[in-house]
Short mmCIF file of the C-alpha atoms (twelve columns), coordinates in Angstrom:
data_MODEL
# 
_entry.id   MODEL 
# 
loop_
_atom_site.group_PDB 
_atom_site.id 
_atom_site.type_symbol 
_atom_site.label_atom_id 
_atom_site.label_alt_id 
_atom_site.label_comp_id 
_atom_site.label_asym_id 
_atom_site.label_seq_id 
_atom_site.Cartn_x 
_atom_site.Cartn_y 
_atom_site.Cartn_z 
_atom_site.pdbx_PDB_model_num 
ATOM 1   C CA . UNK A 1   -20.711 -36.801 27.844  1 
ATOM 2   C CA . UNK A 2   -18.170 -34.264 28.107  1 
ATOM 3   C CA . UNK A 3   -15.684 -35.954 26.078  1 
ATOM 4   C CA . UNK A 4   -18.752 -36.042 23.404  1 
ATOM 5   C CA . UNK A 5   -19.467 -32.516 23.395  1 
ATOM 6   C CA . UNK A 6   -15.394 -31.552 23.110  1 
ATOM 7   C CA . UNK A 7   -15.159 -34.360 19.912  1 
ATOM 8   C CA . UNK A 8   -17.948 -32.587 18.481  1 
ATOM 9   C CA . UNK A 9   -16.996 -28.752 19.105  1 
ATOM 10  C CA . UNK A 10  -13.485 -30.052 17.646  1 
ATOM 11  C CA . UNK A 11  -15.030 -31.104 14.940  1 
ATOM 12  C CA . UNK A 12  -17.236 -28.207 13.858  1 
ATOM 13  C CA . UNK A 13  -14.241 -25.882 14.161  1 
ATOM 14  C CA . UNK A 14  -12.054 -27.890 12.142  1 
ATOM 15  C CA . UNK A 15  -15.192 -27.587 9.081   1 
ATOM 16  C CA . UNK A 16  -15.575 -24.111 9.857   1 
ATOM 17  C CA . UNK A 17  -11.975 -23.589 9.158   1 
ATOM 18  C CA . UNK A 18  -11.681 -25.552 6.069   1 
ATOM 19  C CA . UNK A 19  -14.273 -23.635 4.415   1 
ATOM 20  C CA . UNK A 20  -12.310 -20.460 5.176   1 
ATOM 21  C CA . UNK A 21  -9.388  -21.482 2.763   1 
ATOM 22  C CA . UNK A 22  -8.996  -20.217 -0.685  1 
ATOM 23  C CA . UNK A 23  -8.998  -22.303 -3.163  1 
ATOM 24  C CA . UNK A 24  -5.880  -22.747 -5.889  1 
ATOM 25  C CA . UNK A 25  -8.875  -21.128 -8.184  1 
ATOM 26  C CA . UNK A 26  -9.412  -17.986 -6.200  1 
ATOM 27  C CA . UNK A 27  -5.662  -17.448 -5.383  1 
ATOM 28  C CA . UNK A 28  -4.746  -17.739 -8.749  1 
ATOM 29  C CA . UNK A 29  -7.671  -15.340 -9.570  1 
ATOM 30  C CA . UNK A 30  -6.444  -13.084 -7.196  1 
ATOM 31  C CA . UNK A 31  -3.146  -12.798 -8.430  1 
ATOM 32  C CA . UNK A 32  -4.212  -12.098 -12.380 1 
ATOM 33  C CA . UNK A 33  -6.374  -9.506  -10.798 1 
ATOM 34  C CA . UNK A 34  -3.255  -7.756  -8.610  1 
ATOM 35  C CA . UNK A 35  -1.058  -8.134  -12.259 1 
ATOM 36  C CA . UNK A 36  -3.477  -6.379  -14.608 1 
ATOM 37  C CA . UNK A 37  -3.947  -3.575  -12.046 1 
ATOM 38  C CA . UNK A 38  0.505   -2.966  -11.764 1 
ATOM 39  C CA . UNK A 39  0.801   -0.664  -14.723 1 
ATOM 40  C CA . UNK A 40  1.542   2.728   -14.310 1 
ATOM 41  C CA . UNK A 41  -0.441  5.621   -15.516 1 
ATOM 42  C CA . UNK A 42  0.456   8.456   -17.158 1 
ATOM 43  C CA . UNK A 43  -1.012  10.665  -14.449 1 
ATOM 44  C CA . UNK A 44  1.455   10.874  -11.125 1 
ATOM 45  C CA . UNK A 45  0.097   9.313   -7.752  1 
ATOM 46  C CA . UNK A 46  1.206   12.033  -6.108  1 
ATOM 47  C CA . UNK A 47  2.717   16.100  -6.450  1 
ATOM 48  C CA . UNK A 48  4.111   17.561  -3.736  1 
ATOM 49  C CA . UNK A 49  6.663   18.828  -1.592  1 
ATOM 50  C CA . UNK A 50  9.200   16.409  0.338   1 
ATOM 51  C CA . UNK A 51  9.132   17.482  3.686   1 
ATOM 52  C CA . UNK A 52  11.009  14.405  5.285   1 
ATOM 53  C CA . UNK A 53  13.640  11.868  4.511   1 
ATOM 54  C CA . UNK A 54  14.671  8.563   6.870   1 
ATOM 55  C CA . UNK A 55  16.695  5.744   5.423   1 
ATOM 56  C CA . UNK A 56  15.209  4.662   1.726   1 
ATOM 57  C CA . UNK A 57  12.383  6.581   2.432   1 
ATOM 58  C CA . UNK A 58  10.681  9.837   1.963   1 
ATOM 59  C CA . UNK A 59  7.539   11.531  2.665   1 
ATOM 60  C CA . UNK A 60  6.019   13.792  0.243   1 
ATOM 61  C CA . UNK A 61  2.867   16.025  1.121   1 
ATOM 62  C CA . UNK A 62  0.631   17.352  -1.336  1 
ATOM 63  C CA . UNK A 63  0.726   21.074  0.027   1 
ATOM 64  C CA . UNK A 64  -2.895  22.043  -2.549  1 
ATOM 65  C CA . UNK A 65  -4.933  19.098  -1.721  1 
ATOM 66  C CA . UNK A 66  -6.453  18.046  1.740   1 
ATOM 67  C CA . UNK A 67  -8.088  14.998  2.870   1 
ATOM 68  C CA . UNK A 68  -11.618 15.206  3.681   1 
ATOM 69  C CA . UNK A 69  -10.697 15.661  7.304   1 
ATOM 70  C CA . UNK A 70  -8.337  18.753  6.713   1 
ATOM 71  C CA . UNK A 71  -5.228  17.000  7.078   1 
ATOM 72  C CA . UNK A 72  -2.899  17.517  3.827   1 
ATOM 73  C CA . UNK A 73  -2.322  14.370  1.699   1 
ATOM 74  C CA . UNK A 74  0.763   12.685  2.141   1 
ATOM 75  C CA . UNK A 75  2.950   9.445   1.447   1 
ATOM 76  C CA . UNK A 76  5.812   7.552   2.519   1 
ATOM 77  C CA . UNK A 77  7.729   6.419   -0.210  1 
ATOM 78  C CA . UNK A 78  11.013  3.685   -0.433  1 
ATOM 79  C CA . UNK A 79  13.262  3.522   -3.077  1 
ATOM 80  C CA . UNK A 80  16.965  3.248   -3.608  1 
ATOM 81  C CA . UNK A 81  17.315  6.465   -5.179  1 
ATOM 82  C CA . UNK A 82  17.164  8.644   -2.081  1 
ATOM 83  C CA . UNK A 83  20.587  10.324  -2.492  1 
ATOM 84  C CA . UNK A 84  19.527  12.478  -5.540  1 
ATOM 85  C CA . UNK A 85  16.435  13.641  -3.154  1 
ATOM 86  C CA . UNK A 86  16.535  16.414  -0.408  1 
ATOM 87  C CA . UNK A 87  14.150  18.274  1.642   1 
ATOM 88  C CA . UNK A 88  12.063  21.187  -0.010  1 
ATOM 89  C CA . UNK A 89  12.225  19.762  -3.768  1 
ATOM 90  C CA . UNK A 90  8.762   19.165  -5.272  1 
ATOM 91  C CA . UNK A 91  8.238   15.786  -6.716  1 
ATOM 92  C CA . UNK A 92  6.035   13.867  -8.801  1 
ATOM 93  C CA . UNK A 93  6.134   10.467  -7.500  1 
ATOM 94  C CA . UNK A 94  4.220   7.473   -9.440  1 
ATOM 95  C CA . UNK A 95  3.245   4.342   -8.220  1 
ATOM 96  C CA . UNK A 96  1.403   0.823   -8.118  1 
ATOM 97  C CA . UNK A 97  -0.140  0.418   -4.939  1 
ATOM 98  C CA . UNK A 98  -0.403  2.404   -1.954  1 
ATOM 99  C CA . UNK A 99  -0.772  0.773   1.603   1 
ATOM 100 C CA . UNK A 100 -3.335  2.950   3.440   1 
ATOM 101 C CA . UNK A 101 -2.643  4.683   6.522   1 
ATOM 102 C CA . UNK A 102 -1.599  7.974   7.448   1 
ATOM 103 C CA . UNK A 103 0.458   8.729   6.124   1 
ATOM 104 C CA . UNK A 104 0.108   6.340   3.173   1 
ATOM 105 C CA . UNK A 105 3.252   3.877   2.243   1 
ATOM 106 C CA . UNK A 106 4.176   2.757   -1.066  1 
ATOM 107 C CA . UNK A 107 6.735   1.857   -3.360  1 
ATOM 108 C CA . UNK A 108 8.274   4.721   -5.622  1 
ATOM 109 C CA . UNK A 109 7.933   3.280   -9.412  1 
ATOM 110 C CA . UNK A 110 9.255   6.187   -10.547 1 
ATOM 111 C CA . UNK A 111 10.485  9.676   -9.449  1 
ATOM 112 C CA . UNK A 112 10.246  12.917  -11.536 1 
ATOM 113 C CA . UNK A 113 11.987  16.482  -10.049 1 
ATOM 114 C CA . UNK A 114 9.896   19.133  -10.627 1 
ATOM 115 C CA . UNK A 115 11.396  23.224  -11.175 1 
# 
């Protein structure tokens, strides 16, 4: 009986797993949807200050906008252009997609300095 019931439970999680795939249909749906959504806008992701730089990265902080929690909007940033970057220069950074946390991380697409 026991050997029954741990063939059967076996079983039943091996279905319940299969159905949890993707299929090549949805993955490939997925990815058309991730493409048409990689364009950059005319409008920056982000002004603000750069108030930290480590490695090929950089955080810039929006020092007019807050979240809704009070704490000042700000993201991490990698790119290989860090040595023409510095602490204290406003930035308008744009990019693709943003990882969320706090502070947010993201790839910089493209970098203007601001006077």
């Amino acid at each position: 009986m026991k050997k029954l019931s741990l063939i059967l439970s076996l079983l039943f999680l091996s279905i319940g797993l299969l159905g949890c795939q993707k299929s090549g249909d949805e993955e490939e749906l997925d990815k058309e949807i991730s493409k048409s959504t990689e364009k950059i806008t005319d409008k920056p992701t982000i002004i603000g200050e750069i108030v930290q730089i480590e490695g090929k990265r950089f955080l810039v902080e929006n020092k007019t906008e807050k979240l809704p929690d009070g704490r000042p909007d700000a993201i991490w940033f990698s790119t290989d252009e860090i040595e023409s970057l510095k602490v204290g220069l406003t930035v308008s950074v744009w990019t693709t997609k943003i990882e969320e946390s706090y502070p947010a991380q993201a790839v910089a697409e493209k970098i203007g300095i601001n006077e």
